[in-house]
Backbone bond lengths (Angstrom), bond angles and torsions (degrees), N, CA, C in turn:
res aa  C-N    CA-C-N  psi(-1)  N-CA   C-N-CA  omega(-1)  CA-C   N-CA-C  phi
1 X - - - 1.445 - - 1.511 109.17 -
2 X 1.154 111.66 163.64 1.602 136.10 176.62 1.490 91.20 -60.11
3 X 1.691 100.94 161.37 1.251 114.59 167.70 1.766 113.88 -73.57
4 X 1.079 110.08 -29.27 1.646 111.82 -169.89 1.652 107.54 -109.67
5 X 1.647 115.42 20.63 1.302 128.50 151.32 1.404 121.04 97.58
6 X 1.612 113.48 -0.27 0.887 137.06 -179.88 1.729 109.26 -79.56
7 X 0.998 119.66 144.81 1.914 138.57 -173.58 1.592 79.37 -63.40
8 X 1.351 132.58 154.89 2.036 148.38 148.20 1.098 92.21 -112.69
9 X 1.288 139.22 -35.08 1.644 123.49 -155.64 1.875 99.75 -142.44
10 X 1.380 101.01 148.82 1.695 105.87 172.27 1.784 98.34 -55.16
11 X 0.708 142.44 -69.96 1.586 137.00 -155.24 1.439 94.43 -51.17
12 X 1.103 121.57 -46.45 1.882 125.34 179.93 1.730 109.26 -39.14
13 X 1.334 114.88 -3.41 1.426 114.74 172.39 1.305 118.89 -123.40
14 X 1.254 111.34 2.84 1.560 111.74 171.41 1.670 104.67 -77.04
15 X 1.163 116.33 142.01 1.511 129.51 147.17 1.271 108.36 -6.37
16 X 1.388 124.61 115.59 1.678 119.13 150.27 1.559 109.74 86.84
17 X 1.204 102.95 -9.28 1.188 110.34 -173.22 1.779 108.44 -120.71
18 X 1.968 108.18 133.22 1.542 104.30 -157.43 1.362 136.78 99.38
19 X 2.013 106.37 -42.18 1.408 103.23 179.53 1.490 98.72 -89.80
20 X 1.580 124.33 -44.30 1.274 127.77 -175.77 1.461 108.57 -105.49
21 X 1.054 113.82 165.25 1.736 128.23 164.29 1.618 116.12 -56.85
22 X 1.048 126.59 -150.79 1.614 110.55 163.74 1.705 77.32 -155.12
23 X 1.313 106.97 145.63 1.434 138.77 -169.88 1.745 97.24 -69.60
24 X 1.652 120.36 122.03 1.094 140.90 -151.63 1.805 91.74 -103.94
25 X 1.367 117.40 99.67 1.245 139.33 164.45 1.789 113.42 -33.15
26 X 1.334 129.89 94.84 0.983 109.11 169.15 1.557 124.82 -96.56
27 X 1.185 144.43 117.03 1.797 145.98 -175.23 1.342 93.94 -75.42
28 X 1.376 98.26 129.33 1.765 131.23 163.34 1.514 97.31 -60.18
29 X 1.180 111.16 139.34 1.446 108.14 -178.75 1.432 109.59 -87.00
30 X 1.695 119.25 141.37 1.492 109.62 -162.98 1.281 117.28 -60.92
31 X 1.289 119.87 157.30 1.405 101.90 149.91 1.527 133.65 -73.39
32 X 1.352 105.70 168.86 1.758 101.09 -165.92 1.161 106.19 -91.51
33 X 1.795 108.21 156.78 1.320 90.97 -148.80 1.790 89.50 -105.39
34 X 0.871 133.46 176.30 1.350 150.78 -177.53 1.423 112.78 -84.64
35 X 1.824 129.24 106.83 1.199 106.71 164.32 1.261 162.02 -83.43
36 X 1.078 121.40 126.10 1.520 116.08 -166.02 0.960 153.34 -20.35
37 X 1.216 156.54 130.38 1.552 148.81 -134.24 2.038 89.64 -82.44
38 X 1.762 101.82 100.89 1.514 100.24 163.72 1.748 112.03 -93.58
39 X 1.419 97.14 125.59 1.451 93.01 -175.85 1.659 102.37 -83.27
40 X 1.230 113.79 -176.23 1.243 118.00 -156.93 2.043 106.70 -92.77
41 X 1.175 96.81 -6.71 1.533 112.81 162.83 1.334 110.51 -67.12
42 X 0.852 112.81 -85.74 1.838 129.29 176.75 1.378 102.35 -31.44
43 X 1.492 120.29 -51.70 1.536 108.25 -174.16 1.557 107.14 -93.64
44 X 1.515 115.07 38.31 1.563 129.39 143.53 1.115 119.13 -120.64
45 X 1.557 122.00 -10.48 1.495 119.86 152.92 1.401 101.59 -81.85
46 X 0.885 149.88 -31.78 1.751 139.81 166.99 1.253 115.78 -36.19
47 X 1.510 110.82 -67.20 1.513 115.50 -170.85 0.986 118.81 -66.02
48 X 1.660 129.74 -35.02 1.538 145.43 167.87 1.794 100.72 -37.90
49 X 1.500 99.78 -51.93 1.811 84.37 -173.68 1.095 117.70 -94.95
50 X 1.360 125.19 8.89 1.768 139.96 168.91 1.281 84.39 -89.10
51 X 1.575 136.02 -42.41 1.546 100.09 179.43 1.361 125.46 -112.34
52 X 1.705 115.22 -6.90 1.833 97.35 157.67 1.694 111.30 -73.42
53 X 1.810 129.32 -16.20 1.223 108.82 159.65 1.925 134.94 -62.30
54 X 1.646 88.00 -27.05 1.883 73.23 168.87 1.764 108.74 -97.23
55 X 1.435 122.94 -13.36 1.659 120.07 -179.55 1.563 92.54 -58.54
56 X 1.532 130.02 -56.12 0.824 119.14 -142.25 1.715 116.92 -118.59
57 X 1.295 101.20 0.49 1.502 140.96 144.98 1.774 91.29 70.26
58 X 1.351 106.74 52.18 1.700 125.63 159.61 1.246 118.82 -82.44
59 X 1.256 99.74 166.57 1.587 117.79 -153.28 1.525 90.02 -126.95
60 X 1.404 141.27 123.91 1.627 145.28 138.60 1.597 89.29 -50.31
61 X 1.639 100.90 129.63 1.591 109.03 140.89 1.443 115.66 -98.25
62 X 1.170 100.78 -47.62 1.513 104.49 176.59 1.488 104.34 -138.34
63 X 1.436 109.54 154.06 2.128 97.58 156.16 1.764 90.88 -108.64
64 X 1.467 94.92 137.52 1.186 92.34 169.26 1.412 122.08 -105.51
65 X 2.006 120.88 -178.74 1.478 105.61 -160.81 1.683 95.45 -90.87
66 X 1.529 121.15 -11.72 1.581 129.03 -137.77 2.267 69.75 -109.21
67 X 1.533 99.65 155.09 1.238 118.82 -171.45 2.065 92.45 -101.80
68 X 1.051 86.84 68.94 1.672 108.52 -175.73 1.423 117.80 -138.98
69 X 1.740 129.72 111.51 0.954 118.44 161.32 1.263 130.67 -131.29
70 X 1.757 109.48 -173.35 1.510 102.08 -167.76 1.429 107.00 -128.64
71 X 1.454 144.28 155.34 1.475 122.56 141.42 1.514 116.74 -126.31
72 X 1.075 131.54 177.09 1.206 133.06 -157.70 1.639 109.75 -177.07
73 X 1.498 123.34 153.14 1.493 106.67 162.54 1.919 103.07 -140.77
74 X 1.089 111.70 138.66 1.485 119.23 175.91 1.509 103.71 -83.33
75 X 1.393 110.62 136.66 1.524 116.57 153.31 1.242 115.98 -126.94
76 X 1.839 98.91 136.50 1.748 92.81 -162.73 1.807 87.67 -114.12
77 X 1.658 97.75 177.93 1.278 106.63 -161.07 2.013 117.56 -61.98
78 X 1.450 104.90 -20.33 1.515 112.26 169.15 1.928 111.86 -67.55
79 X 1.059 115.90 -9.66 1.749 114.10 167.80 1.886 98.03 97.49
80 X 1.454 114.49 -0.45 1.747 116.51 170.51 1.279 89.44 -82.80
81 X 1.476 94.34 147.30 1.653 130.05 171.77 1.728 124.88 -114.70
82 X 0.987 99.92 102.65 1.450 92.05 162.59 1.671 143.11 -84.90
83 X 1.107 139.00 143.13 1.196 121.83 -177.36 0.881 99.10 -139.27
84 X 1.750 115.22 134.94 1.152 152.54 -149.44 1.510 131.52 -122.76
85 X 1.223 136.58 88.37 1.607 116.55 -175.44 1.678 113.89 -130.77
86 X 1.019 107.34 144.36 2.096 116.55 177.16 1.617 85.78 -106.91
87 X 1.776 96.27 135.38 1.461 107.52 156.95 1.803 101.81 -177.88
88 X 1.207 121.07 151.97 1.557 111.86 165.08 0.847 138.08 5.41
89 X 1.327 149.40 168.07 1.639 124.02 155.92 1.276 88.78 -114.59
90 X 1.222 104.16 151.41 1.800 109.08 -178.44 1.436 121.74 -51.40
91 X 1.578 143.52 122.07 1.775 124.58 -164.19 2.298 67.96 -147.22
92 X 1.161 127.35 -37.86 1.218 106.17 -153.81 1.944 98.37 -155.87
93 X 1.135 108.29 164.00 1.663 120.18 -162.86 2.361 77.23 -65.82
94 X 0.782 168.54 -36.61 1.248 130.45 -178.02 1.733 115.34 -89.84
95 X 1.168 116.86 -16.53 1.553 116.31 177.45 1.868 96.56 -79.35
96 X 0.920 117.34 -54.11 1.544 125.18 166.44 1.418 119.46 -30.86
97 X 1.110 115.23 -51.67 1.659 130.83 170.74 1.062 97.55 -75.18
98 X 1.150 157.10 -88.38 2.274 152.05 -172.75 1.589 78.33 -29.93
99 X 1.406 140.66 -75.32 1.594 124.68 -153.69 1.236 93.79 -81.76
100 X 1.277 159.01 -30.44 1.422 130.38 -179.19 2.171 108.45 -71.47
101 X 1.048 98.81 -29.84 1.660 101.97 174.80 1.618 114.63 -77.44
102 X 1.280 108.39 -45.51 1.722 93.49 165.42 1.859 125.23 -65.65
103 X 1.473 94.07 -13.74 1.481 97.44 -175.86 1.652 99.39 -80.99
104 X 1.414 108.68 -43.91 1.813 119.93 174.09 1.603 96.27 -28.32
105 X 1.237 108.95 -78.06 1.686 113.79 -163.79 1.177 100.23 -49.95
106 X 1.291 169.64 -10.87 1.079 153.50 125.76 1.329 131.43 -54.35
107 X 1.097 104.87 -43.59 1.750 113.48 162.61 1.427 135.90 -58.00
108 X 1.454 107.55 -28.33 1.512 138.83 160.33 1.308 116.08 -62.95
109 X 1.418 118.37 -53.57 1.341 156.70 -117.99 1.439 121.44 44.06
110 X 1.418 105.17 162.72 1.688 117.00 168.82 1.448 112.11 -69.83
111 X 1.194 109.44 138.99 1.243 119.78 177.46 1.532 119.56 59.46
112 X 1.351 107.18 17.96 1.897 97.48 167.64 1.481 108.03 -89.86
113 X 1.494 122.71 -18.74 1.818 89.63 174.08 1.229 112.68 -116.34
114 X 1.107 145.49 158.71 1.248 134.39 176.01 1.835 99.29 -152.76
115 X 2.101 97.13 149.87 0.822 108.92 4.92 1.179 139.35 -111.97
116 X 1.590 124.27 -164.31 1.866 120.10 -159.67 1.210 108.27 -39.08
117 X 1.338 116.86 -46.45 1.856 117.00 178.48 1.876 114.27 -30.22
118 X 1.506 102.06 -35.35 1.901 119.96 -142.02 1.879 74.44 -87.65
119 X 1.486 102.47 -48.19 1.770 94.34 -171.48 1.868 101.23 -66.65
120 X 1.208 124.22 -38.27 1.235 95.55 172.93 1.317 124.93 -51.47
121 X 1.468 102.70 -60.80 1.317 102.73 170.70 2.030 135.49 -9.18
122 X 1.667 72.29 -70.44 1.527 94.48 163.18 1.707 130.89 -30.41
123 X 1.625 92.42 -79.77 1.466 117.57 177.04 1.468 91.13 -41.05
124 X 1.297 135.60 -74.55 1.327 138.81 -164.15 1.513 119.95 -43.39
125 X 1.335 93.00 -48.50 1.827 95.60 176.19 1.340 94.78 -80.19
126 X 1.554 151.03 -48.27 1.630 116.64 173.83 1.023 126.18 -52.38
127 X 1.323 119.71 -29.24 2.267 126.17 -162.10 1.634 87.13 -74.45
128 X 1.295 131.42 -64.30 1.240 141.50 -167.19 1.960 120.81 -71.46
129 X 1.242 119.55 -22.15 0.959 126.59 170.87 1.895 112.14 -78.14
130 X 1.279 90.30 -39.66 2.294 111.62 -174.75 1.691 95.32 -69.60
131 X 1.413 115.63 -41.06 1.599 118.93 -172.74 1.673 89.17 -76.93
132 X 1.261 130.11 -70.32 1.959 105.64 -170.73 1.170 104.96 -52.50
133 X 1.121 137.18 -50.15 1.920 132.66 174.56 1.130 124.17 -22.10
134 X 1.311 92.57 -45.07 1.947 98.39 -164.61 1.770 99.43 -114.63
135 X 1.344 117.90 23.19 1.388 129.47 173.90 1.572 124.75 66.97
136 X 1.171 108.08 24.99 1.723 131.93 178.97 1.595 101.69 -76.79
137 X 1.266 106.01 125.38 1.888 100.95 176.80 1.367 94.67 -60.83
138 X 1.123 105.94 165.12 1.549 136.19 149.42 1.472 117.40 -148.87
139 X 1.661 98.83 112.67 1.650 105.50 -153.16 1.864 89.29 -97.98
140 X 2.096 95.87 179.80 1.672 78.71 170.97 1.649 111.00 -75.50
141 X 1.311 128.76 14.83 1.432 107.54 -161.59 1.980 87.78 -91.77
142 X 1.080 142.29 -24.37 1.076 161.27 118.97 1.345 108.49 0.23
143 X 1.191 127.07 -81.77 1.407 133.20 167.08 1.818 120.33 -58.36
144 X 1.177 94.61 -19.89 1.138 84.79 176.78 1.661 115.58 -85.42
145 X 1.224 95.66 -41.06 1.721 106.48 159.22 1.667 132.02 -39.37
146 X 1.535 103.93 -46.22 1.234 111.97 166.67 1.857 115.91 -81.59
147 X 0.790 77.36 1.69 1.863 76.78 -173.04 1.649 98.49 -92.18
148 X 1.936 109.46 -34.68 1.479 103.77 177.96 1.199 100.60 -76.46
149 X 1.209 130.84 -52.38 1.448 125.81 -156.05 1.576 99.81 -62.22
150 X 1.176 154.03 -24.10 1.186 153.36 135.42 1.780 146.48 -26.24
151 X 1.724 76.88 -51.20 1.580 83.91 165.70 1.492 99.55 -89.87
152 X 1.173 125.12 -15.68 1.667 113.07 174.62 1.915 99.98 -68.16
153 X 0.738 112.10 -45.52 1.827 126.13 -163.46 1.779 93.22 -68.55
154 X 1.614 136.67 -30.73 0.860 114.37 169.81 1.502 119.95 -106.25
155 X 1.540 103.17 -9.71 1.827 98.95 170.34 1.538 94.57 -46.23
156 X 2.114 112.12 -62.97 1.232 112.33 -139.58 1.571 95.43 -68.23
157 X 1.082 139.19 -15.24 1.249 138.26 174.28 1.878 129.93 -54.25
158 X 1.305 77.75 -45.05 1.851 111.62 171.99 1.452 97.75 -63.37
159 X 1.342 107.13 -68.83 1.829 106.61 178.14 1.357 122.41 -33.13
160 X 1.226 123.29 -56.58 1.308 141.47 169.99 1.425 125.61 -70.19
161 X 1.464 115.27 15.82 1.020 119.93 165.79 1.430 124.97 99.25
162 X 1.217 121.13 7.91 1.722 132.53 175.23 1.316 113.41 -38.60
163 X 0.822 130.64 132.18 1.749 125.00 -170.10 2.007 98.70 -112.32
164 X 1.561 99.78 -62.77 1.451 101.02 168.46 1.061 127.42 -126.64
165 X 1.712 122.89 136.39 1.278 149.26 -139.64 1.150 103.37 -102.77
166 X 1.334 108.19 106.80 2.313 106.86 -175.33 1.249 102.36 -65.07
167 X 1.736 124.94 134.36 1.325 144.78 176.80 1.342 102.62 -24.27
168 X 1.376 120.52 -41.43 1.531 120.78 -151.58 1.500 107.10 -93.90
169 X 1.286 111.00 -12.76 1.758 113.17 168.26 1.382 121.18 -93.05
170 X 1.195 124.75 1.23 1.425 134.89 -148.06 1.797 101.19 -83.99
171 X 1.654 110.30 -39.44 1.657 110.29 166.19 1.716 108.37 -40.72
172 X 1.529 100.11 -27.37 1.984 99.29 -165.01 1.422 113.56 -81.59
173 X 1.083 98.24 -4.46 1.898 100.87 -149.78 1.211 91.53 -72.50
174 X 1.850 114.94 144.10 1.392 98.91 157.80 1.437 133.37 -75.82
175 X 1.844 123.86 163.60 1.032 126.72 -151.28 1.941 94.37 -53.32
176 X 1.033 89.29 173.77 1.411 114.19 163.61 1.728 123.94 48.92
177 X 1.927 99.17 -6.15 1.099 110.37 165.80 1.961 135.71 -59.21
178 X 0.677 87.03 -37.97 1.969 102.92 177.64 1.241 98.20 -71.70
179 X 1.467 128.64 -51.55 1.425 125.22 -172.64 1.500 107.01 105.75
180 X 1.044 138.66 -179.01 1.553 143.39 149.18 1.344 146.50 -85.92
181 X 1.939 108.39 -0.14 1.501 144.83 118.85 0.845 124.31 -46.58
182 X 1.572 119.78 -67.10 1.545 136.75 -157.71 1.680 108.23 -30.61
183 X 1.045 121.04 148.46 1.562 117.11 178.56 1.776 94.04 -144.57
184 X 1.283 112.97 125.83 1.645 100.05 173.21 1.465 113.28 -117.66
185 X 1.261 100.44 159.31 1.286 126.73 172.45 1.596 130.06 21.86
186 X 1.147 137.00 -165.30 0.937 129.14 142.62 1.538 128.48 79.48
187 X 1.931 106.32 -133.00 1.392 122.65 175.27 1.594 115.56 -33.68
């Protein structure tokens, strides 16, 4: 209410409301919660991305929930670089592989082979070669993943006009594309 007793606002005439304050809710602070049984796997996918984030001095934008990733690097006008990637967070040998391949493209670098198909390529054989190294399965469901995401990377390549097919993509190509002449790239 007004100072001179008069309603300022419609609610200033409801019941209970105006003459007194209304009683200020205080929350019990929760209890803490207990952490979860980390098995001793998980806390070797932990350290893996505590340490390809400082080897390779990446940035999480996001982890995402979908077994999809991205990389990218910003350059701002002072000549620092950031590098940037969304993918899984490591829980199992296929979320592990999406983050060991977005970490590849940085490790490779962006944009050194082309074309883009050859850097997938790439990324794929580093993410997957660094995971048997350091004793990370890589099952076929894994391989089988990289084998689609590949022949997707050179269909869409073909679409767009690919003329020649680097030696090392040629398992991807779809059938009947090269021809029974065709000779690609490369070797």
């Amino acid at each position: 209410m007004s100072l001179r007793g008069f309603p300022t606002f419609l609610w200033d005439l409801l019941p209970g409301r105006g003459s007194k304050p209304d009683p200020v809710l205080v929350k019990a602070p929760a209890a803490p919660r207990s952490k979860p049984n980390v098995t001793a796997r998980q806390v070797r996918y932990d350290e893996l991305v505590l340490e390809m984030k400082k080897i390779h001095r990446l940035r999480v934008n996001k982890w995402r929930s979908s077994t999809s990733g991205c990389a990218w690097e910003v350059l701002y006008r002072d000549g620092t670089v950031s590098r940037l990637i969304e993918s899984p967070y490591p829980r199992g040998p296929m979320s592990c592989a999406v983050f060991m391949h977005e970490v590849g493209h940085h490790a490779i670098g962006l944009r050194r082979y082309r074309p883009r198909c050859l850097e997938e390529y790439h990324a794929w054989k580093w993410g997957l070669e660094e995971m048997e190294q350091r004793g990370f399965s890589v099952t076929d469901r894994v391989l089988a993943r990289r084998d689609d995401a590949l022949r997707y990377a050179v269909a869409k390549a073909l679409r767009r006009g690919l003329r020649r097919l680097p030696v090392e993509l040629v398992q991807w190509a779809p059938p009947g594309v090269l021809g029974p002449d065709a000779v690609p790239s490369g070797g």
